[in-house]
N, C-alpha and C positions, 0 to 999 in steps of 0.2 A: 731451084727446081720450079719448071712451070706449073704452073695453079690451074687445075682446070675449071675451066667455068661453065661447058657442058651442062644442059640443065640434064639430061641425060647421065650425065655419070655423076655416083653416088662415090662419096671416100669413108672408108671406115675406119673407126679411131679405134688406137691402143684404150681397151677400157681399164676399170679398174675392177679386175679377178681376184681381190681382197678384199679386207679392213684399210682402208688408210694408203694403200701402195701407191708409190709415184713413177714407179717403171716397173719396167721387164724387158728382157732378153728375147731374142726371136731365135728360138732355137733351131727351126725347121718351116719351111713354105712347103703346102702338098700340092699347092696350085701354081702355072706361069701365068705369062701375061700371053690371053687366047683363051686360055682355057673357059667355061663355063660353069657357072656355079648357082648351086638353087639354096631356098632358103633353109638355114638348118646347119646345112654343108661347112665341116672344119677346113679351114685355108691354113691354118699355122698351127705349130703348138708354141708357148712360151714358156719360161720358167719368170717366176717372182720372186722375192724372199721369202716366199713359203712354199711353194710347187711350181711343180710343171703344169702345164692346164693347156686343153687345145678350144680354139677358135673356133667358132661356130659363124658363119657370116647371114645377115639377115635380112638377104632381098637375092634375088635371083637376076642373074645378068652372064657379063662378060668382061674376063678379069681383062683391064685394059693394066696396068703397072701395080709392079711390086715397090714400095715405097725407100726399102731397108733389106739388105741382104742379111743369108744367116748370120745370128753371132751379133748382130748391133742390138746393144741396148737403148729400150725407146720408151719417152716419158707416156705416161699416163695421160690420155687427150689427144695425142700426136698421132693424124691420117699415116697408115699402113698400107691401105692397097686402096685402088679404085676403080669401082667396076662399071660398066658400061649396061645402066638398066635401060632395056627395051620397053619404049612405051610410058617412061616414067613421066608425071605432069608438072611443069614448071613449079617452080616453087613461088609463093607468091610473097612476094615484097614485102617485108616491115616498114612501117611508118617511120619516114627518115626526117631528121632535124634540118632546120633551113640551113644553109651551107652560101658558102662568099660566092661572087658570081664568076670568080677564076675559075671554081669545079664545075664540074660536068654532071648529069646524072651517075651513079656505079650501080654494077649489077651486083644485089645483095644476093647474101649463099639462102641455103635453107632455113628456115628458122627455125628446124630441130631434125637435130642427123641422126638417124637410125641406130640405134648400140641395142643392147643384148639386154634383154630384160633383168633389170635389178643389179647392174654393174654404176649405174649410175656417174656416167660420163658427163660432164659440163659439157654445153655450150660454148660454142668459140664464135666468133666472127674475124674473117680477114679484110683489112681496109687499103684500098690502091691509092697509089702515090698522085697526088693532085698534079692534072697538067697549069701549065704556066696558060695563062690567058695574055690578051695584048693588051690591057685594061686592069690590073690587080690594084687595089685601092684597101688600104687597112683604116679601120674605124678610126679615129681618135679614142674612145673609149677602150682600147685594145692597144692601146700604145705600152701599158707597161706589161703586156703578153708577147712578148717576142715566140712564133711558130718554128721549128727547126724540125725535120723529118728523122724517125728513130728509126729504129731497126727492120718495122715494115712499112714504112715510109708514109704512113699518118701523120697529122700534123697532132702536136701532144704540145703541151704550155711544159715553160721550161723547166720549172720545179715539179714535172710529173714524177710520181716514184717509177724508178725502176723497176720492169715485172720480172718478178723471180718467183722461184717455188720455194718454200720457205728451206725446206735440207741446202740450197743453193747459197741462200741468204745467211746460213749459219755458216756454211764453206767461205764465203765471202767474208764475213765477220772474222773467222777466227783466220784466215791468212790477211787480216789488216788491208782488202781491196774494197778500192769506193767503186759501188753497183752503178754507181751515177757516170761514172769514166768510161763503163765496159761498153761495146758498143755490142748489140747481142747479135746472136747468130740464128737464135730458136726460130721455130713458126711464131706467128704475131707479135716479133719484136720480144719473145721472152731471151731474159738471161741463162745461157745451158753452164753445166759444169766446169766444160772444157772451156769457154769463154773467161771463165774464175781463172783458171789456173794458167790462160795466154796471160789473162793481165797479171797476175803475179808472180811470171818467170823473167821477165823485164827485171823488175824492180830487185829480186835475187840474186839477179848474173851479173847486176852492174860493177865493174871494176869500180877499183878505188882513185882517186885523182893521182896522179901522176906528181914525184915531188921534185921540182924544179932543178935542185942543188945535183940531185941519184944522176948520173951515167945514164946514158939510155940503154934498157935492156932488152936481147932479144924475145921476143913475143915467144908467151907460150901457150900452146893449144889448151882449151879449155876441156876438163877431165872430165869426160864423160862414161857414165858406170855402164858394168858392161859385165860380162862373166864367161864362164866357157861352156859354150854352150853342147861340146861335148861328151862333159864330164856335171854337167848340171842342169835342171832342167827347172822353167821356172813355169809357177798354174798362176792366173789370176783371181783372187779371190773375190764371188761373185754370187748371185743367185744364193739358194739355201745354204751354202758354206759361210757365207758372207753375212747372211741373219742370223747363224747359228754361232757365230764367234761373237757377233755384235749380245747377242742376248743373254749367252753364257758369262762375259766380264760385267755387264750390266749384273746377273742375278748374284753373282761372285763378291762382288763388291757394294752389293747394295742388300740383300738378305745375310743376316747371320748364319751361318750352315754351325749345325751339330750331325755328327755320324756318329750313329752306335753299330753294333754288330755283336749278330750272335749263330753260333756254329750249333747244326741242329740235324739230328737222325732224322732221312724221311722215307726211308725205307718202306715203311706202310704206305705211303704217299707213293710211291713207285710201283707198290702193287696195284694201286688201285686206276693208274693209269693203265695201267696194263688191263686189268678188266673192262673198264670203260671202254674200248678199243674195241673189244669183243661185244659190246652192249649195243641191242638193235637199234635204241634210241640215239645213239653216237655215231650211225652208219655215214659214213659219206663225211664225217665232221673230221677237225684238226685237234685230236685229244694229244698233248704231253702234258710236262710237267708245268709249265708256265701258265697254261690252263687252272689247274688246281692251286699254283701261287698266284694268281689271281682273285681265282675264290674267296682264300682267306686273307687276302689284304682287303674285298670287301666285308670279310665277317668283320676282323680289327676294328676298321670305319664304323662299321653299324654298332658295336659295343662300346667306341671311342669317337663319339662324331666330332668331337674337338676338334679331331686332326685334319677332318676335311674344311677346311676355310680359306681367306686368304689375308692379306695384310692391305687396309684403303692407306697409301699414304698423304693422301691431299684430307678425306676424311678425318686420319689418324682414327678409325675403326679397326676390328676383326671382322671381317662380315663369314660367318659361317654358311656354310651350305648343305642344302638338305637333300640334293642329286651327288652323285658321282662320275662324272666324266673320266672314266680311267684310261691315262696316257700308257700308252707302248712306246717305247725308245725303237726304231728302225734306224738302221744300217742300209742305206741304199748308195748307190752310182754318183750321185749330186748330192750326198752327203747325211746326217745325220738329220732324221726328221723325227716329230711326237705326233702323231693323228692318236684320237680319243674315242673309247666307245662313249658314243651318250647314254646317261642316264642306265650304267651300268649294274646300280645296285636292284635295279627292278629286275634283273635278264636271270632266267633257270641258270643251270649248267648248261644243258643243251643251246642255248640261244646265246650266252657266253661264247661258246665253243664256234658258234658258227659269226659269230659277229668280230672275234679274234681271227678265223680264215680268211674272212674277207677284206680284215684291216692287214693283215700282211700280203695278202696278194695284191694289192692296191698298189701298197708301197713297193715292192718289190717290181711290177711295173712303170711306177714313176708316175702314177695316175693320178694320186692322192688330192685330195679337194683343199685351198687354203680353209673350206667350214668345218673340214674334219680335224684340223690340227688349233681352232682356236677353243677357248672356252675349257679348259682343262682342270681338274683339279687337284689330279695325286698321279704319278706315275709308276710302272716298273722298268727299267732297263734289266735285260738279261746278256751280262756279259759274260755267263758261267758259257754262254755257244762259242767262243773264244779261248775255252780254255784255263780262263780266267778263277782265281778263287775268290775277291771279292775285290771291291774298287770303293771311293768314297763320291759319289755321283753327285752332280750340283743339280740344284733345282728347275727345274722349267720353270722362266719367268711366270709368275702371277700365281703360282703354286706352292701349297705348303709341304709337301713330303714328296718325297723318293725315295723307292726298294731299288735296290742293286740286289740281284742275285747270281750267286756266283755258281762256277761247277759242281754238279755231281758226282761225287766218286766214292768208292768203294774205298773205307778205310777202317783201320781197328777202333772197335767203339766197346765202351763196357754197357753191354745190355743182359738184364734183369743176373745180375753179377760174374758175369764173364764177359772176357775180352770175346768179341766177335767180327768177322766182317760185314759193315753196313754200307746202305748208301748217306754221303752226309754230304750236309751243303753248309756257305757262312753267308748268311743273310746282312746287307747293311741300308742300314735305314738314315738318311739325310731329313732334315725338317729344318724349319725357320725358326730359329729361336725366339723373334718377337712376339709371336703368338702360340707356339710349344713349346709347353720347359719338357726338365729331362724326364718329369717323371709321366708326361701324357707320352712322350717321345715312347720311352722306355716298356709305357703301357702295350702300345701296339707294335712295338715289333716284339714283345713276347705270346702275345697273340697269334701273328701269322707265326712262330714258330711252332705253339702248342697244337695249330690246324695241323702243319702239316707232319707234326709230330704223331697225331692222334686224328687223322681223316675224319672221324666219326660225330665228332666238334661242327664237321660241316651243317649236322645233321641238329645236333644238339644245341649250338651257337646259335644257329642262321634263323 
């Protein structure tokens, strides 16, 4: 692809819309190439392994190319569009190293490209391929530096490392290919993924030597997988699916899980949703019951702070916490997500109420922020909306507890000595055993059961 060198035209790079992230997916362009764009203005949305998140571009111009069509996933750092600013002022030259007198002067880029405040993009620089002069003469002191041109055609000494992104480097590692072989494809000579995997389908497919004495056999076509695609249908696992399976065998295999479970009349708890609903101070708000199993998993918490902590394992600490960040399990379109209310155990009911609407309207748009799903400390899943009676729920990484709540239904219950019809639900509570045994376990889910057994507890507990 051509580089443009335009001092006029500005390129803007894939930032990083997370913690840590090294790509993302280009879901959607809202803009062509023509079009006009001011400062502010979203050009794309992307997904990462933790949202979707759209673009905001940060200069005003004229979109001259789309870099990446929908559907390409693209590293973190990597020009996306490049638009054509009117009026913009040359960029002015960094102080360059003396150079052989084969080179020429090159025309350096910007010395810092515009990105979105607090995504915190690096720096890149691109270097052109040195023309030949009629004259090339190498120092003697440079005799045991032999120069060969890499992948963007710089001259590099010959034991340079390999530039790769470290996830690329562990791919490379664990399929047994040397970085040093690969010849890359990336911008500035980096090593991409797909580069890993050309150089280790070679070394895969090679037949085996032919044995001298065997008959010669007819060739057979190499088998390659394949399905029906009539009767099957294959999704690529990617974006938040793809974080969310990575994260789940991570917490699976590396926290202890204990589930307890207890089956619990909330009958009272059912009325008083019902009144709430009616209550002016709840006007316009999202009252059910998930609301008030909210509630008293923060009363639990505040009678049992034990449970809210988490596990340092490089520390080998329990670092406890004095906030509560309470995660919701959503169900959306691109997969399972946790966003958090912050600092939940300070919030009324009412402010509950209203900070629970807007964390599921979020998600349920696909809007959700990667700030609102880090930093967690306890969660609820509610798969009783499914129909469900109860499940044994795995932990959101870096978190010590999980409530699974399961369906409400009306069933024969003995209350105050006769069978009756009530509403009852089975509550199951997950935790980390390295830091809760059964009896802190045990403590707080008969808590959130006695709230929602006895409403009044809200009052009396809290």
């Amino acid at each position: 692809m051509t580089t443009m060198t335009d001092a006029s035209v500005r390129e803007f790079k894939m930032p990083d819309v997370g913690e840590g992230l090294t790509e993302a997916e280009i879901l959607k362009w809202y803009v062509q190439p023509g079009d006009t764009v001011t400062d502010g203005q979203v050009v794309c949305e992307v997904e990462t392994a933790k949202a979707a998140v759209e673009l905001p571009i940060p200069y005003d111009g004229v979109v001259r190319e789309l870099r990446f069509p929908e559907g390409t996933t693209v590293d973190v750092g990597t020009a996306i569009i490049a638009v054509a600013v009117a009026g913009a002022a040359a960029p002015q030259a960094p102080a360059e190293q003396p150079k052989p007198v084969a080179e020429e002067p090159e025309a350096k880029p910007e010395g810092r490209q515009p990105v979105l405040v607090g995504y915190g993009v690096a720096t890149s620089s691109t270097k052109r391929r040195p023309r030949k002069g009629p004259e090339v003469t190498v120092p003697a002191a440079a005799g045991a530096i032999q120069t060969e041109l890499n992948g963007h055609g710089g001259p590099v000494a010959e034991k340079a490392r390999p530039l790769a992104k470290p996830p690329v480097r562990k791919l490379a590692k664990d399929l047994g290919v040397d970085l040093a072989a690969i010849t890359p494809s990336g911008p500035d000579g980096v090593i991409t993924r797909d580069d890993v995997h050309a150089a280790a389908r070679p070394a895969a497919a090679e037949p085996a030597a032919p044995v001298a004495a065997a008959p010669a056999a007819p060739a057979v076509p190499a088998q390659v997988a394949s399905y029906d695609t009539e009767r099957e249908t294959r999704i690529p696992v990617k974006g938040v699916r793809k974080a969310t399976a990575q994260a789940m065998v991570g917490s699976a295999f590396t926290a202890p899980h204990v589930t307890e479970f207890v089956t619990v009349d909330v009958t009272r708890t059912m009325k008083l949703v019902e009144e709430l609903k009616q209550d002016k101070e709840f006007q316009g708000l999202r009252v059910n019951p998930l609301l008030l199993i909210a509630k008293a998993l923060l009363v639990a918490i505040k009678r049992n702070p034990d449970i809210n902590a988490s596990w340092d394992e490089a520390g080998q600490e329990i670092v406890l916490k004095r906030y509560v960040n309470l995660g919701i399990a959503a169900a959306t379109p691109r997969g399972l997500i946790v966003p958090n209310i912050k600092d939940a155990q300070a919030k009324t009911l009412p402010q509950l109420a209203e900070s629970l609407g807007e964390l599921v309207s979020t998600a349920r748009e696909g809007k959700t922020s990667p700030a609102a799903m880090q930093g967690g400390t306890v969660t609820i899943t509610n798969v009783g909306v499914f129909g469900v009676d109860t499940g044994t729920p795995i932990l959101n990484p870096g978190e010590s507890a999980i409530l699974a709540v399961g369906a409400i239904k009306l069933q024969p219950w003995v209350h105050k000595g006769k069978v009756k019809p009530r509403q009852v639900t089975t509550l199951a509570l997950s935790f980390d055993h390295r830091l809760v045994d059964g009896e802190l376990g045990s403590k707080v889910l008969a808590d959130v059961a006695a709230v929602l057994e006895q409403p009044k507890r809200l009052i009396t507990w809290a």
